[in-house]
N, C-alpha and C positions, 0 to 999 in steps of 0.2 A: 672517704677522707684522703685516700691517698693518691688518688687520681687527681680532688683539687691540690693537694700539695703539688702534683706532677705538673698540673695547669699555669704556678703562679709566674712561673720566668715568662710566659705568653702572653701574660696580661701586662708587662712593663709598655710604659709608653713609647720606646723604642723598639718593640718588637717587629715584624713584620706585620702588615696592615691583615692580611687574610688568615694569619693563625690567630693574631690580637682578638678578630672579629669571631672565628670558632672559637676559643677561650672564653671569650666573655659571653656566645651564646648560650655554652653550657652553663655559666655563673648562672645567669638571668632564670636560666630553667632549674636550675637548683633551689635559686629563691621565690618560687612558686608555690616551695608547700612550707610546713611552719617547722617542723627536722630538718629539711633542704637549710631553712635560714639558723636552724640552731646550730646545724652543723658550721655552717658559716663562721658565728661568733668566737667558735675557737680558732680560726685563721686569720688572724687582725692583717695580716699582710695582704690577702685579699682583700677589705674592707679598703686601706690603705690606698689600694691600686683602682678599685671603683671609683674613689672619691679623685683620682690622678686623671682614670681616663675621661672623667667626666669634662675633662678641660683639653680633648684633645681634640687636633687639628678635623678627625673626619666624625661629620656631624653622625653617620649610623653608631658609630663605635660611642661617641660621646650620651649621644639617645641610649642605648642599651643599657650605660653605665648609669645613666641618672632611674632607667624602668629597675633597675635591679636596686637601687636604694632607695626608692620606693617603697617597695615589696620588702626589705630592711626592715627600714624606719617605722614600718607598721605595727611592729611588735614593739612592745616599750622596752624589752634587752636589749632589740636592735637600736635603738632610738638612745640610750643610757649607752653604749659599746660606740659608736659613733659622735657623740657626746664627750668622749673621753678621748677618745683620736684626733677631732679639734680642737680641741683644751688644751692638750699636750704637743701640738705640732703648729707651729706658721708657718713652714713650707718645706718643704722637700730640698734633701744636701743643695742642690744646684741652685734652688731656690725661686726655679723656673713654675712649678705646681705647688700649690697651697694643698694640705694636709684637713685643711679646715673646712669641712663641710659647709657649714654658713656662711663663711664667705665666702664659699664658691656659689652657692646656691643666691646669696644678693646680688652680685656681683653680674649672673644670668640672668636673674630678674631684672634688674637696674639695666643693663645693654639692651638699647631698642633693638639692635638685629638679632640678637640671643634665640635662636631655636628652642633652647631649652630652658625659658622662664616658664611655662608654665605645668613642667614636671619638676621644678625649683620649688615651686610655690606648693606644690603637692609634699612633697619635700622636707619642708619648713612645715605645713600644715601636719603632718605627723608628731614631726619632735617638738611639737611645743601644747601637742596635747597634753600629757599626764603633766599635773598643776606643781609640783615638787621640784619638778626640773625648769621650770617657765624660767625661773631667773636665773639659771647658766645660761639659756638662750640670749634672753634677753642684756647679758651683758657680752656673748660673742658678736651680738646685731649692734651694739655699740661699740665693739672695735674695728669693725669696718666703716671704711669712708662715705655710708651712707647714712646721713641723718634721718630721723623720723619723718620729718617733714616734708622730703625729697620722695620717700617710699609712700608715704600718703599722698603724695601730688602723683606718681605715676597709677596708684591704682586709682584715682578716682578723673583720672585724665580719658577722652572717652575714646581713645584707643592710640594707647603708648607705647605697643610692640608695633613694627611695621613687618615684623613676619606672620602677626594674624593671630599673635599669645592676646590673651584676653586676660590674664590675671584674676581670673575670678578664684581661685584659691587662697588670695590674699586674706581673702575675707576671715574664711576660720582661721588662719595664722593672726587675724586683729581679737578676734571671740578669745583663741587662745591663748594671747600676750596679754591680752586685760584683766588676767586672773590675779596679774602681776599690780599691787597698788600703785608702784613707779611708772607704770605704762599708763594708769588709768586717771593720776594726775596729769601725764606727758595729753589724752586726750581730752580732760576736762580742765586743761590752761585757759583762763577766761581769757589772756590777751591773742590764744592764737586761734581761736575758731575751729579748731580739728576736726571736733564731733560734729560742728554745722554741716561739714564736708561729708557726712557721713550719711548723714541724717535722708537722702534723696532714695539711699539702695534700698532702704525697707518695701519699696514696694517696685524692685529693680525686677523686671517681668523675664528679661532674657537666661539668669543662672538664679537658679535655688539656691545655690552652693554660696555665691554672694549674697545674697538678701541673707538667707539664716547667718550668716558670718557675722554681716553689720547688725543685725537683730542682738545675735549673743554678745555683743560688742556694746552694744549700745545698755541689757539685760547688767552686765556685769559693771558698768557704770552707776547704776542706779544701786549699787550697794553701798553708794558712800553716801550716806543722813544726807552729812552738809554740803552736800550739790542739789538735793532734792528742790530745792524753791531757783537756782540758778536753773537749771533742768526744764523747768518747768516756764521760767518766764519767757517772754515776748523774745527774748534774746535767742532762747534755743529753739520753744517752743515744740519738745521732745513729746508730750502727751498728744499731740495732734499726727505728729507719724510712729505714735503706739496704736494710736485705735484706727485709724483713716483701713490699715488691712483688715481690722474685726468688722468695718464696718460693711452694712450691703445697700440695697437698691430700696429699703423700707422711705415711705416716706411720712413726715413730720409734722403737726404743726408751725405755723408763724414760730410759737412762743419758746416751743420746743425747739428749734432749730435755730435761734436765736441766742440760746444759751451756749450752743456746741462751738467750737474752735470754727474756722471759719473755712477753712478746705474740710472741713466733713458737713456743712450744709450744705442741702437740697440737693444730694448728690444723685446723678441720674439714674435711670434703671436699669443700664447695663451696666453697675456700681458690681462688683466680687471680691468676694472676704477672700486671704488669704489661704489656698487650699490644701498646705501642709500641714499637718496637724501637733509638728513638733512647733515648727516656728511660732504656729498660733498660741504654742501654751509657752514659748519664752514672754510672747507679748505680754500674755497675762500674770506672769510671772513677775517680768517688767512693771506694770501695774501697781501687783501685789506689795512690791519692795517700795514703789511711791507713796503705798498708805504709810509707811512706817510712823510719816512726823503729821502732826497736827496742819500745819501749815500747809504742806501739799496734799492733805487729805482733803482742807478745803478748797484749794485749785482744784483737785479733781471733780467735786462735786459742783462749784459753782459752773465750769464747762460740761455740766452733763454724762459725765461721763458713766453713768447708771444707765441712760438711755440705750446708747450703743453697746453696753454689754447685758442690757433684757432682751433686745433685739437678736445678739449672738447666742444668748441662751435657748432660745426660740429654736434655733438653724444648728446650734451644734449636736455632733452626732459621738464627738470621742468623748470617753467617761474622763480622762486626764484634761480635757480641756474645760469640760463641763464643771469638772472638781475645783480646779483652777480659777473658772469667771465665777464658779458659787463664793469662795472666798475673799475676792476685791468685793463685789455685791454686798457681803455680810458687815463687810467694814463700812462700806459707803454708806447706806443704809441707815446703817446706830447713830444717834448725836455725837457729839464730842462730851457731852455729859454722861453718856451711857459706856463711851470708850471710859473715860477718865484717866486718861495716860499724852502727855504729849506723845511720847517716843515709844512706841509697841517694842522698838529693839530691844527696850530697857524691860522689859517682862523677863521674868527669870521662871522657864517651866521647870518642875522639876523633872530629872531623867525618866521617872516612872508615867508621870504623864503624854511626854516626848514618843515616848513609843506606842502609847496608846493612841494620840492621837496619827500617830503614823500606819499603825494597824486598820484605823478607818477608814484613812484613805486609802489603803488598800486593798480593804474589803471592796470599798463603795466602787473602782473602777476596775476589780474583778465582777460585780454584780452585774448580769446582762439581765 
């Protein structure tokens, strides 16, 4: 502790450049283990001077500062102590350094020559994990001068950094913002296409980190009933890039193949399902929240969509995904006279069932 108190005047952005650079080596190596970072939280003046140097002139010193909150923001103390350093600050006496983590971090995102968009976007991807805090973020990202729609045109721009940032971390920071209702109307505005924009990454082959982002992005969309038939129609046509990654190289009849969405007919034989096993059960997860309404339970079934998940059943190998495709199946399956329910949301289990039902399923995917 009291060696970094000795540190803190070294780490001023005025310091000299090669003590600044030892100072903040040691910070960086401090926040490598998770007491290194606990001890941190009780030095807000360090934390302070990270989020300062992260905006200075020499790109190592500015790099080191964004790896070390990083390594922060990982923990959710760090991410909640940080949180409260941008809240409470819009810039520094001189007025020269913003205080405010998120807007430093959109700010490098947003700058096509920015070195450091894409440990920004790591960054962001952190503190907007734990669901409680989504909406301080999400109103710090609304007072900075970028709108949503500028920030979704550079991630889905097919290469917006011209130093080589790829933004694929953008992705979980969309997964994570749409926990929030206000983001997940801002993405399901019929007059602005958002989600259209979105809809390409699910089967985006270069970053996993993208594709599962836009997957859980798209997952947490389908939790609102009444988008389920907009979702679903000609307009989005959201059901045809859920199953297009479940699907494989199996081939069809005429009659069968004719009922399916029409990019997952007679798809060729070097066709490949999706081969993470988390993404694949958001898909079906995705799915599962489609059966809720009557209405989109018959879209699903009138395009087939039993097909390509007996198919997946056949091939998969994880007991959570397997558990997952047996549930959409059980729904599809039943009549609508056997359901008897337009809206399954509107079933009230009782508690006691709740967790039996949950104890099964975690028998059945402990069961090898």
């Amino acid at each position: 502790m009291e060696s970094l108190r000795e540190i803190v005047q070294f780490l001023n952005h005025d310091a000299r450049l090669d003590l600044k650079a030892i100072a903040l080596e040691h910070v960086l190596g401090v926040t490598a283990t998770a007491d290194g970072r606990e001890l941190l939280l009780k030095l807000p003046e360090i934390l302070k001077q990270l989020v300062i140097l992260m905006q200075d002139s020499s790109v190592p010193i500015s790099k080191d500062a964004a790896l070390a909150l990083i390594n922060i923001t990982g923990d959710e103390s760090g991410t909640k102590a940080m949180l409260i350093i941008s809240e409470g600050s819009n810039s520094t006496e001189d007025k020269k350094y913003s205080l405010n983590l998120v807007e430093v971090c959109m700010r490098a995102i947003m700058d096509k020559s920015s070195t450091l968009a894409d440990p920004c976007c790591m960054i962001l991807s952190n503190i907007t994990r734990p669901l409680y805090l989504v909406d301080r973020v999400v109103a710090l990202v609304e007072q900075t001068d970028f709108a949503w729609d500028t920030i979704v045109s550079a991630f889905t721009a097919k290469q917006y950094n011209t130093t080589g940032a790829k933004l694929h971390y953008l992705g979980p920071v969309f997964s994570n913002l749409s926990q929030s209702s206000h983001v997940r109307r801002y993405l399901t505005d019929r007059d602005r296409s958002v989600i259209q924009r979105l809809l390409p990454f699910t089967e985006y082959p270069d970053s996993i980190i993208r594709r599962g982002g836009i997957i859980g992005t798209l997952k947490n969309c389908t939790f609102d009933t009444e988008n389920h038939e907009w979702l679903l129609s000609p307009e989005v046509d959201l059901l045809s890039y859920l199953l297009l990654p479940l699907a494989g190289p199996e081939e069809f009849d005429d009659e069968d193949n004719d009922k399916l969405p029409i990019s997952l007919q007679y798809l060729p034989e070097t066709k490949t399902r999706e081969s993470d096993p988390d993404i694949r059960l958001m898909l079906l997860e995705s799915l599962n929240q489609l059966c809720a309404t009557k209405a989109a339970r018959e879209i699903l079934r009138e395009k087939n969509t039993y097909l390509i998940l007996r198919e997946l059943h056949k091939w998969e190998k994880d007991k959570s995904c397997l558990l997952a495709c047996e549930n959409v199946v059980d729904i599809l399956i039943k009549t609508e006279e056997e359901i008897g329910l337009d809206n399954l949301k509107e079933v009230e289990v009782p508690s006691e069932y709740t967790e039996k039902f949950h104890k099964m399923d975690k028998d059945f995917i402990k069961d090898t």
